[in-house]
N, C-alpha and C positions, 0 to 999 in steps of 0.2 A: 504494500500500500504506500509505504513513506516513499518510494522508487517513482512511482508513476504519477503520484504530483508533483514530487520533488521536481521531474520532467518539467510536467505541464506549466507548473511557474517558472521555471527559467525560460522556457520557450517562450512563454507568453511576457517576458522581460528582455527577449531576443539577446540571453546573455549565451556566452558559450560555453562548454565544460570550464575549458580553461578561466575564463573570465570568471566565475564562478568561484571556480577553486580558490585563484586569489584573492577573491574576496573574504575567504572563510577560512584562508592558510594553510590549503589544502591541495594537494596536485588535482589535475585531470581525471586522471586514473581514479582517484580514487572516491570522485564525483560518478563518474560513470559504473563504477560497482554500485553507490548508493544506490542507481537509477536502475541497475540491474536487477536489485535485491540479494547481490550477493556480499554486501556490506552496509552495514547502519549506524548513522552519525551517532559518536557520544551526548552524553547530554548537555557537554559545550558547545560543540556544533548544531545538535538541533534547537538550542535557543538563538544560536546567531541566524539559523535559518528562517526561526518565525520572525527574528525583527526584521531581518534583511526582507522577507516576503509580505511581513505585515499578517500573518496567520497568528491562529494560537498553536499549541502543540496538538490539541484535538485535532486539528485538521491533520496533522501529519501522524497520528497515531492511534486516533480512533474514526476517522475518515467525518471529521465533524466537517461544518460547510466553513469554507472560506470566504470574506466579507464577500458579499453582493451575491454567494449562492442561491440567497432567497430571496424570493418577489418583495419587490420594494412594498407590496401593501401585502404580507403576508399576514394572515390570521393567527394570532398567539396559539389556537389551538393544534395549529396544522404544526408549528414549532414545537409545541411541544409534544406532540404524535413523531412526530420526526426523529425529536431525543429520546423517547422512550423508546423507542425501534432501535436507534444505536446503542441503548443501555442494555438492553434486554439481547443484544443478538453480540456484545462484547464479552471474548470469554476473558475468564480469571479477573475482572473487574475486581477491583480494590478502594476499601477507603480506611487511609492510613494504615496501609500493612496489611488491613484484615480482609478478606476475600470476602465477596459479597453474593449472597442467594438472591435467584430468582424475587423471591419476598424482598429481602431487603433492598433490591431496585424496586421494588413496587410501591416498598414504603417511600420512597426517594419521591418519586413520580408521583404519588398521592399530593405529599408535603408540598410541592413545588405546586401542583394542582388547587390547593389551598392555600396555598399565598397567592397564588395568582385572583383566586375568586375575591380574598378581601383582600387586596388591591383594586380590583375593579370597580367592587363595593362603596369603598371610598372617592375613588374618582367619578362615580356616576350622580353620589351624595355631593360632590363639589359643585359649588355656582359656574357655572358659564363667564361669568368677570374674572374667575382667580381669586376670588374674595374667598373669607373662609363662613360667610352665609350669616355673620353677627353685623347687628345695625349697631 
């Protein structure tokens, strides 16, 4: 997976292996393994790659969207259908150390689900001025 975007944004930067490599301190060669999947950046390298790209690591490691993957008027729910689907289809998932069940992404997705609704909740109870609705 990190190989074939790693690709896809340098093309789409019209950089070249090499140009590339210089950039990150690292030969040709050993850019073009990246892209093969027969070698994967440390985790010094792949943070220079999300700044240099502008990604987070989700993108390069659990195949999360990269800015503008999603419709500029996308629906919160279709986003968050999207991340459950990556959560749920990610194996050995972890938070902090501890390997995560089926359930315990579920509970994630709930949580996140429930913040989202009062957030909404609140923003809908908001005035149209920005006012906080006290005279």
């Amino acid at each position: 997976m990190i190989g074939n975007r790693l690709k896809a944004l340098r093309k789409k930067r019209n950089l070249t292996q090499q140009e590339l490599g210089t950039a990150l301190g690292v030969s040709a060669s050993t850019i073009g393994m990246y892209e093969q999947g027969r070698r994967e950046p440390d985790h010094k390298t792949l943070t220079a790659l999300c700044r240099l790209f502008d990604v987070s690591s989700d993108y390069f490691l659990l195949g999360g969207p990269a800015p503008g993957d999603l419709p500029p008027n996308a629906e919160l729910h279709e986003v968050i259908d999207e991340f459950r689907s990556r959560l749920m289809n990610q194996e050995g998932l972890m938070f902090q150390g501890v390997p995560l069940s089926d359930e315990d992404i579920a509970q994630v997705i709930n949580a996140i689900e429930i913040g989202t609704m009062v957030a909404m909740n609140k923003l809908r109870r908001k005035p149209p001025d920005g006012g906080n609705g006290e005279n």
